[in-house]
C-alpha positions in Angstrom: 95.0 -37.9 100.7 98.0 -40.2 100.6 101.4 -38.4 100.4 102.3 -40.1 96.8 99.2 -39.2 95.0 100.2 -36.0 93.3 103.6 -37.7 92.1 104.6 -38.2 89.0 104.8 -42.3 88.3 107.9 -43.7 87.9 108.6 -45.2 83.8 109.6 -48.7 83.8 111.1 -50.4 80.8 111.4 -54.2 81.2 111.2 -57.5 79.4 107.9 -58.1 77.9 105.4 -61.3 79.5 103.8 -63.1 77.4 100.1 -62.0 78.3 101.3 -59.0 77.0 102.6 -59.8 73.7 98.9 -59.0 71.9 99.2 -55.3 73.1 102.7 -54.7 72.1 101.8 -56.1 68.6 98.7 -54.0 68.7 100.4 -50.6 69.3 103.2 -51.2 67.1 101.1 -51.6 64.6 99.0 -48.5 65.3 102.3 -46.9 65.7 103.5 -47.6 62.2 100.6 -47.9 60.1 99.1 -44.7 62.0 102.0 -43.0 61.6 102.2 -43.6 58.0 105.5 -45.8 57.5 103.8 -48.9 56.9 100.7 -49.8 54.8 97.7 -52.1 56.9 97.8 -54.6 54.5 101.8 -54.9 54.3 104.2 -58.3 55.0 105.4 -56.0 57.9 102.7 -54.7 59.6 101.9 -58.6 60.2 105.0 -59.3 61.3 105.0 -55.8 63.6 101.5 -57.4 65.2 103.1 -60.9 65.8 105.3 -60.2 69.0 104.9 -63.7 70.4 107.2 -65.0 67.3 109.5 -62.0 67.6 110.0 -63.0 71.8 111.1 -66.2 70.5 114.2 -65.0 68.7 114.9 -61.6 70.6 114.5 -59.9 73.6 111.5 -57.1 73.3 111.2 -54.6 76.1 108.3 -52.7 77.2 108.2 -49.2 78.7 105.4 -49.1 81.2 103.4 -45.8 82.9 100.8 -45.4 85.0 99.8 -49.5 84.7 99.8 -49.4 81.0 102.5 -49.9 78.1 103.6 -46.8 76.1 106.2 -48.1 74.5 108.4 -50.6 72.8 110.9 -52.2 70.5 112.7 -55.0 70.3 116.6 -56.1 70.7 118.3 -58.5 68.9 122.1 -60.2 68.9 124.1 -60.3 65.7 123.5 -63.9 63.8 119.8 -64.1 65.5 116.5 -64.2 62.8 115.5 -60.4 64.0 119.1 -59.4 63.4 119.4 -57.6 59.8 122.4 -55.4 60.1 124.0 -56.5 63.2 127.7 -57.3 62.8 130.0 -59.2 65.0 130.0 -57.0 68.5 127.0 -54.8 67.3 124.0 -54.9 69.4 120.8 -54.5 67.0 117.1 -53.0 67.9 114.2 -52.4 65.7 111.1 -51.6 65.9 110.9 -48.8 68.5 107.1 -48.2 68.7 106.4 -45.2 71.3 101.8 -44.7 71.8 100.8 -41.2 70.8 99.8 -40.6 74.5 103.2 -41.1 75.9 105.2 -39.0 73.3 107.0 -36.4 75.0 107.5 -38.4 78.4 111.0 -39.6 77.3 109.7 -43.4 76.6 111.7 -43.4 73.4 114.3 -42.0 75.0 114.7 -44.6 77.8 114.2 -47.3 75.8 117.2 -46.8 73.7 119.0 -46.3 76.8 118.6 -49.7 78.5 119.5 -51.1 75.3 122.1 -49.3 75.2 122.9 -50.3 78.7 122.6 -53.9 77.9 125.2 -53.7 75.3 127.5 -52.1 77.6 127.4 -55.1 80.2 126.9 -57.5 77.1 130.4 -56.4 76.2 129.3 -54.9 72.6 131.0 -52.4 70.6 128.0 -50.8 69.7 124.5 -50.1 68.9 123.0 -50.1 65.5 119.4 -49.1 63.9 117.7 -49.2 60.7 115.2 -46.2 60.5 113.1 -44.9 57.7 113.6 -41.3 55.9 110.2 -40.2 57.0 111.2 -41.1 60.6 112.5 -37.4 61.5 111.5 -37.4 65.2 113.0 -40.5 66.2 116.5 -39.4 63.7 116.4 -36.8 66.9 116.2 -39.1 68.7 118.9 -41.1 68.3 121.3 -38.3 67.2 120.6 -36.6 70.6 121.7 -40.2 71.6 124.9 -40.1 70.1 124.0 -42.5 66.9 125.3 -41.4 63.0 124.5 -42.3 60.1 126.7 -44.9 58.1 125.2 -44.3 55.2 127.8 -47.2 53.7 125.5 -49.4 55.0 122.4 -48.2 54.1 119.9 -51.0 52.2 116.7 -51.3 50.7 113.4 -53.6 51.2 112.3 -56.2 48.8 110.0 -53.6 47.2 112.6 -50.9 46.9 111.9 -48.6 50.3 114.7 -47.2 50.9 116.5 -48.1 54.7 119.1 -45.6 56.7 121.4 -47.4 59.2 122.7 -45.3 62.3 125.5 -46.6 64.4 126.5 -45.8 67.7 129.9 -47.0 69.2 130.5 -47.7 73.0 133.3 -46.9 75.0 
């Protein structure tokens, strides 16, 4: 038996490569329309499946374990196409997708960090989210995070679902 064998593998979160851009798509997908927040046949879930476009415009990380992604979501600059509610020196991410088999391994968790962390050595003022009502666990999330609401801010889809912005500034 090798010394490492019985130790727990490290979590990695790192830019997503291209060969891998069909899986992230596939789970965010399963993550949203499993979960409920997102009908199959919805605008959305197409555009949650098609990560190849979203890499073109933004930056999407992956959180790997064990060999396989668990996790994802997807960063994106103020004035960029995956940018809805970034302002000047704001630091957007969306689409935080986390597999069922991985909750409760902090991938959510340290996701939202290294973006956080990137908008601390990109020089932003801070970190914002839009989130759904029904997203309870990940409101935990980023409250345990340090993100508020700004309900000032909040908006709503095309077809009337209504959106929650949270907010978290960086000193």
């Amino acid at each position: 038996m090798h010394g490492n064998d019985d130790e727990p593998t490290e979590l990695q979160i790192r830019p997503a490569h291209p060969d891998e851009y069909a899986e992230v798509g596939a789970l965010t997908v399963e993550v949203y329309v499993g979960d409920g927040y997102v009908p199959a046949d919805d605008d959305y879930a197409r555009e949650l499946a098609d990560t190849a476009h979203r890499a073109a415009a933004a930056q999407v990380l992956v959180a790997v374990h064990d060999g396989q992604i668990v996790g994802s979501l997807t960063v994106a600059a103020p004035g960029t196409p995956y940018a809805e509610i970034a302002r000047a020196g704001e630091l957007e991410f969306r689409m935080l997708a986390v597999a069922k088999r991985a909750r409760g391994l902090g991938v959510g968790t340290a996701l939202v960090r290294a973006v956080l962390d990137e908008a601390r050595a990109g020089g932003y003022a801070a970190v914002a989210l839009t989130t759904m009502e029904t997203m309870v666990d990940a409101h935990r999330l980023y409250e345990k995070l340090g993100f508020a609401a700004v309900p000032e801010r909040d908006w709503a889809t095309e077809d009337g679902l209504p959106l929650l912005v949270m907010r978290r500034a960086l000193s």
